[in-house]
C-alpha positions as CSV (number, residue, x, y, z in Angstrom):
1,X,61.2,7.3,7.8
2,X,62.4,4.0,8.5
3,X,59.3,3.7,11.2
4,X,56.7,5.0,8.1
5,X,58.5,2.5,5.7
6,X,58.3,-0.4,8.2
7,X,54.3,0.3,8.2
8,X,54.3,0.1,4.6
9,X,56.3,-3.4,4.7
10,X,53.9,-4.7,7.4
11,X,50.8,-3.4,4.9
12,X,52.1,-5.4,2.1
13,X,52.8,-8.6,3.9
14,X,49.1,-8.3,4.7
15,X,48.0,-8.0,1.1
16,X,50.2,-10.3,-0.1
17,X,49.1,-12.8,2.2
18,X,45.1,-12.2,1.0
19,X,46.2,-12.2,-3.1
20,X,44.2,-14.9,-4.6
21,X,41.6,-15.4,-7.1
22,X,38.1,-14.1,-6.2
23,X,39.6,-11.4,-4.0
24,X,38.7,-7.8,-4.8
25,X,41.0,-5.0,-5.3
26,X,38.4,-3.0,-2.7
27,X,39.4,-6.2,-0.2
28,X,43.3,-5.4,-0.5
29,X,42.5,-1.4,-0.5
30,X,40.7,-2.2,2.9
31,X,43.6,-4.6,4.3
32,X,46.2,-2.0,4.1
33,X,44.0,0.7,5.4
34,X,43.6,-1.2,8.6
35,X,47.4,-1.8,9.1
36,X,47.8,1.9,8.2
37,X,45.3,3.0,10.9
38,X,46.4,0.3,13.4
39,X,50.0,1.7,13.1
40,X,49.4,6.0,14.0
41,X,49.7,5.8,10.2
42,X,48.0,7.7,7.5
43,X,47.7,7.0,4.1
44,X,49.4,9.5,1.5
45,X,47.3,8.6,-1.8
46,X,43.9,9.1,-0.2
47,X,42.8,12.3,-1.5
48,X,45.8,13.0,-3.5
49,X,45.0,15.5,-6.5
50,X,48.4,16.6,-8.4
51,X,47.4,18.9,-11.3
52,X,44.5,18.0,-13.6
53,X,43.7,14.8,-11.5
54,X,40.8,14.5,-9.3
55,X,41.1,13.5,-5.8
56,X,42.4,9.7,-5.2
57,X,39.6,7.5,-3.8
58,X,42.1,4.7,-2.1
59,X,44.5,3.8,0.4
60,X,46.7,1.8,-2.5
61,X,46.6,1.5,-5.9
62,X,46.3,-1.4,-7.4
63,X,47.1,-1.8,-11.0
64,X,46.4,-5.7,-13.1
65,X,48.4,-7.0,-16.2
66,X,49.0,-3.7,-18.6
67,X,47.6,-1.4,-16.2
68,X,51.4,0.0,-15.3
69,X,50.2,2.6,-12.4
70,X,47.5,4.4,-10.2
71,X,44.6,1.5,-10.3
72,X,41.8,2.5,-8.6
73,X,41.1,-0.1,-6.2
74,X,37.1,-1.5,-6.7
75,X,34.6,-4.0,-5.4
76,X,34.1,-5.0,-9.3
77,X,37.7,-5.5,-9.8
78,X,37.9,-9.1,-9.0
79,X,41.4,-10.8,-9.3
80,X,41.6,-14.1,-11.6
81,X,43.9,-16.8,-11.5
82,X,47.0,-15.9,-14.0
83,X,46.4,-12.0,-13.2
84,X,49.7,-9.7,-11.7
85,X,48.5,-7.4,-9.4
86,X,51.1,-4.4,-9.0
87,X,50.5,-3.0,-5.6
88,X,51.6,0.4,-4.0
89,X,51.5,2.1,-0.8
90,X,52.8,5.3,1.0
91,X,52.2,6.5,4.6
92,X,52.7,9.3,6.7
93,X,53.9,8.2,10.2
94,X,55.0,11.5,12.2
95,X,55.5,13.6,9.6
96,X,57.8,11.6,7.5
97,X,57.0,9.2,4.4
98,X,57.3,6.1,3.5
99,X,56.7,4.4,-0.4
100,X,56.8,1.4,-1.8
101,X,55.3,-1.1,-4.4
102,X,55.5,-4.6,-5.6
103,X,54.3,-6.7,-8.3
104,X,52.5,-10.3,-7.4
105,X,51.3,-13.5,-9.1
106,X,47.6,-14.2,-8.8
107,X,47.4,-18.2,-8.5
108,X,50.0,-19.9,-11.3
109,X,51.2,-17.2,-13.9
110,X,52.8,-17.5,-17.1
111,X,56.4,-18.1,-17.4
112,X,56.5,-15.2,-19.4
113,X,54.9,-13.1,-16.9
114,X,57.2,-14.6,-13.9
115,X,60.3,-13.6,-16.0
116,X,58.8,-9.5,-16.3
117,X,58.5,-9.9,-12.6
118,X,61.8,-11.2,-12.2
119,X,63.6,-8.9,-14.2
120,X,62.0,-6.0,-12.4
121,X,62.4,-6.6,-9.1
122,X,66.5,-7.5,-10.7
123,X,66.3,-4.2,-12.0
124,X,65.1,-2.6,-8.3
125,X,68.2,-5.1,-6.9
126,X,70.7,-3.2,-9.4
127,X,69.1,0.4,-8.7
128,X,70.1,0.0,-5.3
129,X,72.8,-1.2,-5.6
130,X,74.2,2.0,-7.6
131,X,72.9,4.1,-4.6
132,X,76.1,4.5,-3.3
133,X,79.0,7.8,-2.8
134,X,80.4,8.1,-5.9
135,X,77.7,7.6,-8.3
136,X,75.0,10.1,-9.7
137,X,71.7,9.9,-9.8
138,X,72.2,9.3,-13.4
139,X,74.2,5.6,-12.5
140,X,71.1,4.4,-10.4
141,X,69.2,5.2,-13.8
142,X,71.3,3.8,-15.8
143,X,71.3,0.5,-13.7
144,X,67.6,0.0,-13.9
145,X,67.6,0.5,-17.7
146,X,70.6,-1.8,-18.4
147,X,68.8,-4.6,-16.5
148,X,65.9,-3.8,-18.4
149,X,67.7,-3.6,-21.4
150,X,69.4,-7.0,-20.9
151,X,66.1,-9.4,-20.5
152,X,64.4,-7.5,-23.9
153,X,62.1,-5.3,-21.7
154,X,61.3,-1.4,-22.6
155,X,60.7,0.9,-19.0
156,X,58.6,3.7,-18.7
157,X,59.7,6.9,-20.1
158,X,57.0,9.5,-18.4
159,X,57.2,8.2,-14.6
160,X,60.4,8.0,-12.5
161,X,60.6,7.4,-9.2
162,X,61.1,10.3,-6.7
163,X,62.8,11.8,-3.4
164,X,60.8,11.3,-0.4
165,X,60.6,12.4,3.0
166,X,58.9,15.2,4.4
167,X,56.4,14.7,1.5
168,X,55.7,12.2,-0.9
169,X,57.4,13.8,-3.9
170,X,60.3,15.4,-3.5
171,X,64.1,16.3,-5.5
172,X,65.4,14.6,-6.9
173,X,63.2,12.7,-9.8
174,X,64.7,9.5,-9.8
175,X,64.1,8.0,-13.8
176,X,64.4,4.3,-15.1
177,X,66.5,5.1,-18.0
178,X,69.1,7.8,-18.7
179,X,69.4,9.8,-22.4
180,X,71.5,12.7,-23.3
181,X,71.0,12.6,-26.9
182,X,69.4,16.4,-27.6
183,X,65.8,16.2,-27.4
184,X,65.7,13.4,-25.4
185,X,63.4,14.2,-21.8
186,X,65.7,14.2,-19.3
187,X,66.2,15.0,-15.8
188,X,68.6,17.1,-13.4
189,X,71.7,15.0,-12.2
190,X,73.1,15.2,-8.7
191,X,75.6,13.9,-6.6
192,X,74.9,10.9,-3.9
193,X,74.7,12.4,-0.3
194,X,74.9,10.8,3.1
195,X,71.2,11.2,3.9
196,X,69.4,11.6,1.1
197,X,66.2,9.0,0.9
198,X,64.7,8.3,-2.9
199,X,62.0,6.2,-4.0
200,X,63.2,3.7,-6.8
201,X,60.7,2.2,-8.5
202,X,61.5,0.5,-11.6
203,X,58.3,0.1,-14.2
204,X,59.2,-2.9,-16.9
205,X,56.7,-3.3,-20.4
206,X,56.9,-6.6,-21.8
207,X,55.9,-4.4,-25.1
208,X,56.3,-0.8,-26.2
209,X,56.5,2.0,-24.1
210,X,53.6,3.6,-25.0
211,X,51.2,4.5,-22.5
212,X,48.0,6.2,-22.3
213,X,45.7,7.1,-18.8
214,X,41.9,6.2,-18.2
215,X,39.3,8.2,-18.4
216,X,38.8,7.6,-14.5
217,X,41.9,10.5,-14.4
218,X,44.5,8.2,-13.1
219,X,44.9,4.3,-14.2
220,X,48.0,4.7,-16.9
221,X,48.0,1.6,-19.4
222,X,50.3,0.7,-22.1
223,X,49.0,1.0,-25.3
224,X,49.2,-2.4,-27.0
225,X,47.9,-4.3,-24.3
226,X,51.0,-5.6,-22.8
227,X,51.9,-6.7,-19.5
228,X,53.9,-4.4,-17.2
229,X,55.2,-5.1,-13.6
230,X,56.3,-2.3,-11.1
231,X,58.5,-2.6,-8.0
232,X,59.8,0.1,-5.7
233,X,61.8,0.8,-2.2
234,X,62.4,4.0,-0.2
235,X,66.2,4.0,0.1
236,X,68.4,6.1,2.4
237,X,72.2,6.9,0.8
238,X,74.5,6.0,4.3
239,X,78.2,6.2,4.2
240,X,78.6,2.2,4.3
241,X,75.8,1.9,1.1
242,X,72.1,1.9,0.8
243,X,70.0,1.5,3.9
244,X,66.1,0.0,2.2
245,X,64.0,1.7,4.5
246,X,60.8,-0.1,3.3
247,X,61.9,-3.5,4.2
248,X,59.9,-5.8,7.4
């Protein structure tokens, strides 16, 4: 996993080198594909058809300003300057997974829309650092929604972050906010483990929470038009704290 998740790191530092205005979201697709391919590695979204949703047509998605998730990368979908581009990308590298996403200025942004992405990637920063013995999967929650919390941001309530290893999705779901109140949606808790590996992937709204998907089957965007910003790590639980498995 950590050999998949290093893949994944190198892909990013690839796209994140090409982000600029002018550049297509088709041009980033095709820049982690090669690093994928370069690697032994294979891409996990390509193809990917959970439930109703038809097959995904990309390597990443690649999701701009209220778009919170599963962008379909393009040729037509041409970055501008003052865009955020939320990026994602999972491989396969001998069987094993690795996942991870991050959110990045296109040219000079607004200082409002530097603060969402600083107060998301804080909230990924807290989430791991909950990942410890001792705490539930309910603390890591819980830190990602108090961070959220604290800068006035609301987090998406329908998409969580995941286990991973063997596959891309795997126990346990791993939410950004934690409710017990009856009727609330809410997930099984567990126990940290030496050796379980999670994806954490914090999604911050600048508005409400509300969120609807395209008719393309898969880009999710929130409702009022408001920016959102999405940032994620595959972690591994390790008896001296949280090894980040996606890092360079």
């Amino acid at each position: 996993m950590r050999e998949a998740g290093r893949i994944v790191a190198i892909a990013h530092e690839e796209m994140r080198q090409a982000i600029a205005p002018g550049v297509s979201t088709k041009r980033l697709d095709t820049i982690a594909s090669s690093v994928l391919r370069e690697h032994g590695a294979e891409p996990c979204f390509l193809g990917y058809a959970p439930g109703d949703h038809p097959p995904f047509p990309a390597t990443i998605t690649a999701s701009i300003n209220s778009e919170l998730v599963h962008g379909i990368p393009s040729d037509s979908r041409i970055l501008q300057a003052g865009d955020i581009i939320g990026l994602d990308v999972a491989c396969f590298y001998q069987g094993m997974v690795g996942d991870a996403a991050f959110t990045h200025a296109v040219g000079e942004i607004s200082r409002s829309a530097q603060r969402l992405l600083d107060s998301t990637s804080a909230a990924l920063a807290a989430a791991i650092k909950a990942s410890v013995l001792g705490n539930r999967i309910s603390d890591v929650a819980k830190a990602t929604a108090k961070t959220a919390g604290r800068a006035g941001y609301s987090v998406a309530l329908q998409y969580t972050g995941h286990g991973v290893g063997y596959s891309m999705h795997e126990e346990p779901q791993v939410p950004n906010w934690w409710h017990s109140k009856k009727g609330q949606m809410q997930w099984q808790d567990y126990d940290l483990a030496v050796g379980m590996t999670y994806a954490i992937e914090p999604m911050l709204i600048a508005g409400r929470p509300d969120l609807e998907e395209l008719d393309d089957g898969w880009t999710v965007v929130t409702k009022d038009g408001s920016l959102t910003a999405h940032f994620e790590h595959t972690v591994a639980i390790c008896e001296d704290g949280p090894w980040i498995l996606t890092l360079p």
